[in-house]
C-alpha positions as CSV (number, residue, x, y, z in Angstrom):
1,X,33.9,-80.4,-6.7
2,X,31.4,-79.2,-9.0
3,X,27.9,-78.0,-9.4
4,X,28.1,-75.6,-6.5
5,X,25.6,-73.1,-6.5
6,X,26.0,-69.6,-4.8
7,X,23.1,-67.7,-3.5
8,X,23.7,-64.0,-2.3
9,X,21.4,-63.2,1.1
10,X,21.3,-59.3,0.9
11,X,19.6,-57.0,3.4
12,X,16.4,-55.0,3.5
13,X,14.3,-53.1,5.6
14,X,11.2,-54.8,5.1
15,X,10.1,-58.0,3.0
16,X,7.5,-55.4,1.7
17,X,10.0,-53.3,0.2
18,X,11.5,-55.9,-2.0
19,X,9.0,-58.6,-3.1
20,X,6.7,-56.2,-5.1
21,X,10.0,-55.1,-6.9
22,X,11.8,-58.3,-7.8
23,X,8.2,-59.2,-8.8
24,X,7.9,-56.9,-11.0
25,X,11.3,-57.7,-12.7
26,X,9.6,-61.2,-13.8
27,X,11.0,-62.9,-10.3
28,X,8.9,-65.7,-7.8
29,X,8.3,-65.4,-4.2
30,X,9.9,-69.7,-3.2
31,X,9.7,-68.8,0.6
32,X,8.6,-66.2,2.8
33,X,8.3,-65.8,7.0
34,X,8.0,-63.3,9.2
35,X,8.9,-65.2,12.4
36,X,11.2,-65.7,13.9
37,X,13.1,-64.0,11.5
38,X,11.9,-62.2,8.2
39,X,13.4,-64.0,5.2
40,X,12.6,-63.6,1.7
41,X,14.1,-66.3,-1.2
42,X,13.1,-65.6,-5.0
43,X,13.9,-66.8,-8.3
44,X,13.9,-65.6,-11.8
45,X,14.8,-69.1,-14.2
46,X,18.5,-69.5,-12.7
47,X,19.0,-66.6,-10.6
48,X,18.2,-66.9,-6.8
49,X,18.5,-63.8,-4.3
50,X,17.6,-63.9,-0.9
51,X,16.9,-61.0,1.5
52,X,16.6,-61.0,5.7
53,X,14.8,-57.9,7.2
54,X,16.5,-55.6,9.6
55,X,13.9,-53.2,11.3
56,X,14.9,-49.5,11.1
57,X,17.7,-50.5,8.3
58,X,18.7,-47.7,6.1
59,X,19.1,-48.3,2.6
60,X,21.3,-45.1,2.0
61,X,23.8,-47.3,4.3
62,X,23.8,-50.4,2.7
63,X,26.6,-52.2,1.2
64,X,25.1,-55.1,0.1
65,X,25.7,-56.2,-3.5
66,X,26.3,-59.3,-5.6
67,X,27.3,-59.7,-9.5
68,X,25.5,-61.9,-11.8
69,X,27.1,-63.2,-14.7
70,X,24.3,-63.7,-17.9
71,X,24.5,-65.0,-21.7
72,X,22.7,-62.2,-23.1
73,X,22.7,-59.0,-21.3
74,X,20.6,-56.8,-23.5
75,X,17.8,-59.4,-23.2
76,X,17.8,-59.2,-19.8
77,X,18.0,-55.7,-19.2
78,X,15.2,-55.5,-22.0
79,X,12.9,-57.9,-19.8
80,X,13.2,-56.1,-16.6
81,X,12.5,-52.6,-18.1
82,X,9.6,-53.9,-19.9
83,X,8.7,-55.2,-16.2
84,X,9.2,-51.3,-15.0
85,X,7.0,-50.0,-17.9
86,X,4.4,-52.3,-17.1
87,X,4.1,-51.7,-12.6
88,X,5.8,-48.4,-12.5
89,X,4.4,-46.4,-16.1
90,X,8.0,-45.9,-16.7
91,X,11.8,-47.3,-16.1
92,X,13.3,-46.2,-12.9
93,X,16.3,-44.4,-13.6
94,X,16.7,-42.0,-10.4
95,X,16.2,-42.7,-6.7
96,X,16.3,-45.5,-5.0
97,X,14.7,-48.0,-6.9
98,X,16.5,-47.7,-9.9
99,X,18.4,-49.5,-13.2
100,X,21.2,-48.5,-15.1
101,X,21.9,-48.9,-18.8
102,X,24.0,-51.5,-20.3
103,X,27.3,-49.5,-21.1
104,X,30.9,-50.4,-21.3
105,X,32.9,-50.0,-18.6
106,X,36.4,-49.1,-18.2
107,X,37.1,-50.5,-15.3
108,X,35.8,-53.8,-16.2
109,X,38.2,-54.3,-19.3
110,X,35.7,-52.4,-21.5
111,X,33.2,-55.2,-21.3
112,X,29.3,-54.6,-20.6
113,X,27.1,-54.2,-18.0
114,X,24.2,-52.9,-15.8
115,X,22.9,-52.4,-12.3
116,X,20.0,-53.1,-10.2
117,X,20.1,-50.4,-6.9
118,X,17.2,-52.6,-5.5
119,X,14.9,-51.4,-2.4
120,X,17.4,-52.0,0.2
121,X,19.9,-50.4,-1.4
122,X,22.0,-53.6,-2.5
123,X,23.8,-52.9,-6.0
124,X,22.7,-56.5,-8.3
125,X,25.6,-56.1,-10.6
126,X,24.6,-57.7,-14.5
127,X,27.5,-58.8,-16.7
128,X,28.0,-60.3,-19.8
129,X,29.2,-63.7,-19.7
130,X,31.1,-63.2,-23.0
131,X,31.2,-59.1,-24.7
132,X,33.5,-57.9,-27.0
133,X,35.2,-55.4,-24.6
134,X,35.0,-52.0,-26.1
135,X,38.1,-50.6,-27.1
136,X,37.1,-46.7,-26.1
137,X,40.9,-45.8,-25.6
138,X,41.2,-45.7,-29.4
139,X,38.3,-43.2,-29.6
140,X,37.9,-39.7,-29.4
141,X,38.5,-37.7,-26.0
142,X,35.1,-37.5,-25.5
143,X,34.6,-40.7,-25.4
144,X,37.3,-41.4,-23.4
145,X,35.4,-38.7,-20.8
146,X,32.1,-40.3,-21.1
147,X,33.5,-44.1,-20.0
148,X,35.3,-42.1,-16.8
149,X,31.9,-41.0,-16.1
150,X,30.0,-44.0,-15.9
151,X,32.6,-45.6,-13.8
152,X,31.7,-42.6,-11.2
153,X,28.0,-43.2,-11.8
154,X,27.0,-46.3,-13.1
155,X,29.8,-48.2,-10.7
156,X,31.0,-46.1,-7.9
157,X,27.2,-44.3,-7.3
158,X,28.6,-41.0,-7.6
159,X,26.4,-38.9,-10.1
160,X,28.3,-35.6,-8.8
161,X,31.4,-36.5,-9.7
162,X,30.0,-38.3,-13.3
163,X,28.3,-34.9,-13.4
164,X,31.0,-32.9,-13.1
165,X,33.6,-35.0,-15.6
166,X,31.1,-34.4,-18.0
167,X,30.3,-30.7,-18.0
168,X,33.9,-29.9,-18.4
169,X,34.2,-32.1,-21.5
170,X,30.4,-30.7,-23.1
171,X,31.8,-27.5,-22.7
172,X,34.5,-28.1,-25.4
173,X,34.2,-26.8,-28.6
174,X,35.2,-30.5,-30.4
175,X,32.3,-31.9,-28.4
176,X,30.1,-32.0,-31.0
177,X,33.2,-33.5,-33.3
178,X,31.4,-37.0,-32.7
179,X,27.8,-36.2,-33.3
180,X,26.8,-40.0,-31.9
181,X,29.3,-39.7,-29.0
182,X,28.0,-36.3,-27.8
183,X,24.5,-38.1,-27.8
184,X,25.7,-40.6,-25.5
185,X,27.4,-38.3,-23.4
186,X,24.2,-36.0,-23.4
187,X,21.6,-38.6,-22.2
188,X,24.3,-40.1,-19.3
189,X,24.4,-36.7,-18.1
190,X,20.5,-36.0,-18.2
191,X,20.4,-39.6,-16.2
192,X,22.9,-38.1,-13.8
193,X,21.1,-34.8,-13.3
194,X,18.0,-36.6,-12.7
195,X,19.9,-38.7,-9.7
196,X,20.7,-35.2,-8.5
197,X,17.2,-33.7,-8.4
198,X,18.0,-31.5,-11.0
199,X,15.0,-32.2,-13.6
200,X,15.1,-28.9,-15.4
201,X,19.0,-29.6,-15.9
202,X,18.2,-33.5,-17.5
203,X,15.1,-31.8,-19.4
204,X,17.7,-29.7,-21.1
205,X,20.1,-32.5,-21.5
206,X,17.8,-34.5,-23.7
207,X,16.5,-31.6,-25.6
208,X,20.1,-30.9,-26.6
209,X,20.2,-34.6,-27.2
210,X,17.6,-34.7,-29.5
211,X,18.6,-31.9,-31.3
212,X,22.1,-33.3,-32.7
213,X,21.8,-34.0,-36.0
214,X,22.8,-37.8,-37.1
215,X,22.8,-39.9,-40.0
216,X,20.6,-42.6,-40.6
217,X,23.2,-45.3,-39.2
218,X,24.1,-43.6,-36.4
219,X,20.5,-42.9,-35.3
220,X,20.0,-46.8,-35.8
221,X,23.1,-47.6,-33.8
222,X,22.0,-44.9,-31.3
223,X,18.3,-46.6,-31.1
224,X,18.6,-48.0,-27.7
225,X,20.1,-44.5,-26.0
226,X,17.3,-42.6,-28.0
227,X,14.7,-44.9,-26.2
228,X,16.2,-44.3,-22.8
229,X,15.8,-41.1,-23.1
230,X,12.4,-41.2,-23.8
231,X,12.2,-43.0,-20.7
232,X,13.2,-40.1,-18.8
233,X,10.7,-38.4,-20.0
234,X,7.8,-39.5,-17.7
235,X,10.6,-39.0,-14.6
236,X,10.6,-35.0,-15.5
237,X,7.8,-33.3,-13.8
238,X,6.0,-30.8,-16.6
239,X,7.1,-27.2,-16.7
């Protein structure tokens, strides 16, 4: 057979949770009822998710989660965090609400992707279609480190343990060996330290960030992790 078409159904602890969030993300309210069940369908072009309400659901114990497989990931990801800006002043990186960053991972063959940890606490899982997967074994150990970490964080919802992984390997002297690297690895941990309530911790992440000096390539190559950490800006209270 062909031209089946699979629609997760996720749960949520109230309608009123999700549709102002999905709506903000550039999706549609196509049905909503309260009675005698709640039930919530929306749609963004192709992508359909629908949500049933359980009263006194908690999100911190959900295991709902779906992946979505999309042409052009960094499109995407761009369109919903423009969505963010727009409702929120800023991209929801910590909490519950939140979106990762595109970023290889290792253990999905190298190839690229990002998370939506939505209202109910279902994990909407975005990956590329087709990526050149990114070959991070042939790269320096800190590298290496930094992909271990986001499988902790970014996959596994762990920012302790992507915490920890990563202090150990910042504290090496050949950290800063691979000036665009340790800028990566520098942000992800300020992303993680925000997850953990630590905003002093991710203020100093992204002032160390900021302050490693890069050539006019790699700061162009760097240009989307430089904008995400301005984006944590507005999630750091003022000292």
């Amino acid at each position: 057979m062909a031209n089946e078409t699979t629609i997760p159904l996720l749960p949520c602890r109230s309608l009123d949770d999700v549709a102002p969030f999905y709506q903000a993300l550039g999706f549609e309210v196509t049905h909503r009822q309260e009675r005698p069940n709640p039930y919530l369908a929306l749609r963004r072009e192709d992508l359909n998710l629908h949500f049933f309400g359980m009263p006194g659901f908690d999100p911190a114990d959900s295991y709902g989660s779906c992946l979505v497989v999309v042409d052009d990931l960094a499109v995407l990801h761009r369109a919903f965090a423009d969505g963010m800006r727009a409702t929120y002043g800023k991209v929801l990186v910590a909490g519950v609400p939140r979106m990762t960053r595109p970023r290889p991972r290792r253990n999905q063959d190298g190839h690229s992707g990002f998370s939506i940890v939505d209202p109910g606490g279902n994990w909407i899982r975005f990956v590329a279609r087709a990526s050149t997967p990114d070959a991070d074994d042939d790269r320096g150990g800190l590298a290496r480190t930094l992909g271990n970490a986001v499988v902790q964080g970014d996959s596994r919802g762990n920012p302790a343990q992507a915490a920890r992984i990563l202090d150990g390997a910042l504290a090496r002297p050949d950290a800063a060996d691979e000036p665009a690297v340790l800028v990566e690895a520098l942000v992800y941990r300020a992303e993680m330290a925000l997850q953990l309530g630590e905003p002093e911790a991710a203020r100093e992440r992204v002032r160390q960030a900021r302050s490693v000096p890069l050539d006019d390539e790699s700061r162009a190559r760097l240009g989307d992790t430089l904008r995400h950490a301005e984006d944590m800006i507005p999630a750091l209270p003022t000292a």
